[in-house]
N, C-alpha and C positions, 0 to 999 in steps of 0.2 A: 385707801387714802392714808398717806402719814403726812402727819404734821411735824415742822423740826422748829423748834425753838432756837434763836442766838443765828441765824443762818450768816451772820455777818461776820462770828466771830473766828478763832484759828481753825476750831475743828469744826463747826459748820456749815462754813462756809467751801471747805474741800468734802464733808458729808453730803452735800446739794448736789456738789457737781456728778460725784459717782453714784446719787437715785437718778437724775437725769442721763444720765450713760444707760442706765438701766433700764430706762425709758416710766421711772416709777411715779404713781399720781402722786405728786407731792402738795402740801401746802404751807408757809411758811410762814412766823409770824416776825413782823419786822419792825422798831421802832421807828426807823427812816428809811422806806424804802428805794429812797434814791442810792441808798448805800447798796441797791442790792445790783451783779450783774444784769443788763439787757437781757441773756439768756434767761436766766433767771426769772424775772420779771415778765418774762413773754411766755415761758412753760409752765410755770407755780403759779397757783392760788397764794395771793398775796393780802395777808392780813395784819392790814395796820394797827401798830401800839405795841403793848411790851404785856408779856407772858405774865407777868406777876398782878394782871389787870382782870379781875373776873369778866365783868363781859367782854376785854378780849378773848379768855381762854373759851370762852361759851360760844361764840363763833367760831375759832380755828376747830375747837374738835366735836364739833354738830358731824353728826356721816365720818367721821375719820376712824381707822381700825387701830393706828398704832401712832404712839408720840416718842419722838425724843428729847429727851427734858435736859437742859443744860441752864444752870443758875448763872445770869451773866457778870460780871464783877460788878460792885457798889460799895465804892470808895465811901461813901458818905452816909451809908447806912449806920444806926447807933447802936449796933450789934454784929455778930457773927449770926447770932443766930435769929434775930432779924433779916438780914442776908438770905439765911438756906432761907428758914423752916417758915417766917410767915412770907416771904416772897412767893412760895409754894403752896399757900393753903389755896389760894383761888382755883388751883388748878387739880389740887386735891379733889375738890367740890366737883368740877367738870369734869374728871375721867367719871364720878359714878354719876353726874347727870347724863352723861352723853353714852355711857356703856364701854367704854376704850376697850378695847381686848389685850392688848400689848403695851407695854412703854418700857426705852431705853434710856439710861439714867448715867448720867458723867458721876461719879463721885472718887471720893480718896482710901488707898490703902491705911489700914490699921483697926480695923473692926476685929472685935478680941483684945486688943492689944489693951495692958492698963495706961500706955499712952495715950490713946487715945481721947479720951475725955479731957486730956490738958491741951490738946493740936491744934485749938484756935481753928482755923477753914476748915480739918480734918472733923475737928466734931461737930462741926454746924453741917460739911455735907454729909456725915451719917446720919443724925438727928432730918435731916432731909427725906431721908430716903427709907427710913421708918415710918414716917408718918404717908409716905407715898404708899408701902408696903402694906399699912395701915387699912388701904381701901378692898385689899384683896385682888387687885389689877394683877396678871403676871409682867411680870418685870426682872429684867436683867441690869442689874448694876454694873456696870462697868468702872472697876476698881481702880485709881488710877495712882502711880508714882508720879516724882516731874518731870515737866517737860523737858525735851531740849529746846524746846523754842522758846523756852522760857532766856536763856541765854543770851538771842537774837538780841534782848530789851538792852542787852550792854554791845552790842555791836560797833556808838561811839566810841563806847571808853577802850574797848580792846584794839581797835584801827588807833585811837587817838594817844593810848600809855601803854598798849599791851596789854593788860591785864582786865581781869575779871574778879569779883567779887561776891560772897555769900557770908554769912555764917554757921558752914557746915565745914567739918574738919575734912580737909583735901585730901587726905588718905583715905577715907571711907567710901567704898564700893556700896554702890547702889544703884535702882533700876531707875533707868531712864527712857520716855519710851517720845517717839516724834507723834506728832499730831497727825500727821497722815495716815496714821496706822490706826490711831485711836478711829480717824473715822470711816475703814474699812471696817475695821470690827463692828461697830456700831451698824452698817449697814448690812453686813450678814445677816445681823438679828432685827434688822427693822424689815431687810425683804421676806426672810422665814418666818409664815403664818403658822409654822407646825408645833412650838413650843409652849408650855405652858408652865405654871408655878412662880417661884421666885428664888434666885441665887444671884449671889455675885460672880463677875466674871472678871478675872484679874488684868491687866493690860502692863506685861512689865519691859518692854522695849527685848531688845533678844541679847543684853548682857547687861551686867554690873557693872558698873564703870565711877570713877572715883573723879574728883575735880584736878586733880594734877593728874590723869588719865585725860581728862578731855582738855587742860592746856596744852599737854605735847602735842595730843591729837591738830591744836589749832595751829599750834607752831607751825607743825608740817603741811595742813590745809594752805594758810596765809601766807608761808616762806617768809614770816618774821616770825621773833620770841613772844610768847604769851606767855603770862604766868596766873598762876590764881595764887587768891590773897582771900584767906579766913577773916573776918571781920566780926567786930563784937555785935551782941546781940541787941544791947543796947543801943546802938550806933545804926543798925541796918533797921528798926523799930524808929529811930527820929528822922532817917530817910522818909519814910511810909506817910509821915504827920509832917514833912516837909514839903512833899508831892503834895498833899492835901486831904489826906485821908482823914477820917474821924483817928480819935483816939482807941476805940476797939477794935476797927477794922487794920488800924496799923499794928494795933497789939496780937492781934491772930494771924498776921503774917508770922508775927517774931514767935508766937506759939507755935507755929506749923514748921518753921524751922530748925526751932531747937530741940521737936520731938522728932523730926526727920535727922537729925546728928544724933539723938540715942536710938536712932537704928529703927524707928518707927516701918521704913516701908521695907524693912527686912521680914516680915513677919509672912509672909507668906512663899511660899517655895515655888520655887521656879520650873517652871515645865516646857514639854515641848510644846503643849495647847498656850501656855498663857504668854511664851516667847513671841514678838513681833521681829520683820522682817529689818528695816532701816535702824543702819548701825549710826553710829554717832558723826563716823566719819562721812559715811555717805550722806548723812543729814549736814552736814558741813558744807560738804562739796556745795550739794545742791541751795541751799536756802542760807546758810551765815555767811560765807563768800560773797555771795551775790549782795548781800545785806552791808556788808564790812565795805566794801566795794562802793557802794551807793553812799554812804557817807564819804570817802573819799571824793566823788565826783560831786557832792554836795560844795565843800569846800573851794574844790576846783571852778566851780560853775552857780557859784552862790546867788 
């Protein structure tokens, strides 16, 4: 049995569909399980509430062999590390109540790094993943750079001005990897009962790619101009506490950015095992198109 935590969310919500392909006993933990597909809902053991809940984790992983653990964002949390590390003690407590043998772990590149401990998200999910590491469970960390679907979130504003937005210098190459891949890999290691220990396993998309790298890319996707626009750090942190966020939650955004601009998810080398398949443009095609698209017809069809 594996249990998959966040099944709602980007990546595991496409990690469900291919253990189900697989034909694999899944069990799922959901805060609203109306959010979950029919399919879903009709194949999975479906355990209502949220992962961060001790006696929910005490039922999902009773009889289970392997968990996937993914922290799901919490805008309103009064910490980063409120966030990772105590959202995760319940569940800490449950792999050595229940016995887990296995568990796969979303977290961020820069372990080693002296950046690290300034990354704001970055260091809340190492700090995570220690104290998981903690119980003696094997576990593979699944090391992660950004998303590109992180991009998708400005979908209006590139359909509506063109342009895109970060606080990362647009020259700078670096790995980007699409969510679909992250939840292949994740599922290799969730169907293989054969491994043991604990490492990280790096996830870095299958090239470098810089923000004015992936405007022209969009240019050419969209057949209009895109551009990207570097933005203060400042400014992209009063975003965060405008959305709604607490004041540290938006503050570790702007920390996990401005140590991904001194080169934070450089720090680990690229290979042909840690390269994934889905280029930037084929993630274009398929999923911001569609997305850029959809706000047009929004408009059209209000």
């Amino acid at each position: 049995m594996i249990v998959v935590t966040a099944p709602t969310g980007l990546i595991g919500r496409q990690l469900v569909q291919i253990l189900l392909r697989a034909d694999a006993p899944i069990r799922v933990i959901a805060r609203d399980p109306s959010h979950l597909p029919d399919e879903v809902r009709s194949r999975a053991e479906v355990i209502n509430g949220s992962h961060g809940d001790a006696g929910v984790v005490s039922r999902a992983f009773d009889g289970a062999d392997a968990v996937f653990w993914l922290v799901p964002p919490d805008p309103k949390a009064v910490s980063v590390m409120a966030a990772y590390v105590d959202f995760t003690r319940p569940a800490v407590a449950a792999l050595d109540e229940h016995g887990i043998k296995r568990v796969v772990s979303i977290t961020a590149l820069g372990r080693g790094s002296p950046l690290a401990g300034r990354a704001g998200y970055v260091a809340g999910s190492l700090a995570m993943d220690d104290l998981i590491a903690g119980t003696g469970v094997a576990l593979r960390s699944l090391a992660m750079p950004s998303f590109m679907d992180n991009i998708a979130r400005q979908a209006g504003t590139i359909q509506e001005h063109g342009k895109f937005f970060l606080p990362i210098a647009g020259d700078l190459k670096l790995p980007s990897v699409a969510t679909r891949d992250i939840a292949a890999v994740a599922t290799r290691w969730l169907l293989d009962d054969s491994w043991t220990g604990q490492s990280e396993v790096p996830v870095l998309g299958p090239e470098d790619i810089s923000f004015n790298d992936m405007a022209e890319i969009l240019s050419d996707v969209l057949g209009k101009p895109v551009i990207y626009e570097q933005i203060r750090l400042d400014a992209y942190n009063a975003r965060f506490v405008q959305f709604g966020m607490t004041a540290a939650m938006a503050r570790g955004m702007a920390d996990m950015a401005w140590a991904k601009d001194q080169g934070l998810d450089l720090t680990v080398p690229r290979t042909v095992e840690n390269s994934t398949p889905t280029s930037f443009r084929q993630w274009c095609e398929d999923t911001l198109k569609p997305a850029v698209l959809g706000q047009v017809n929004q408009r059209i069809h209000p």
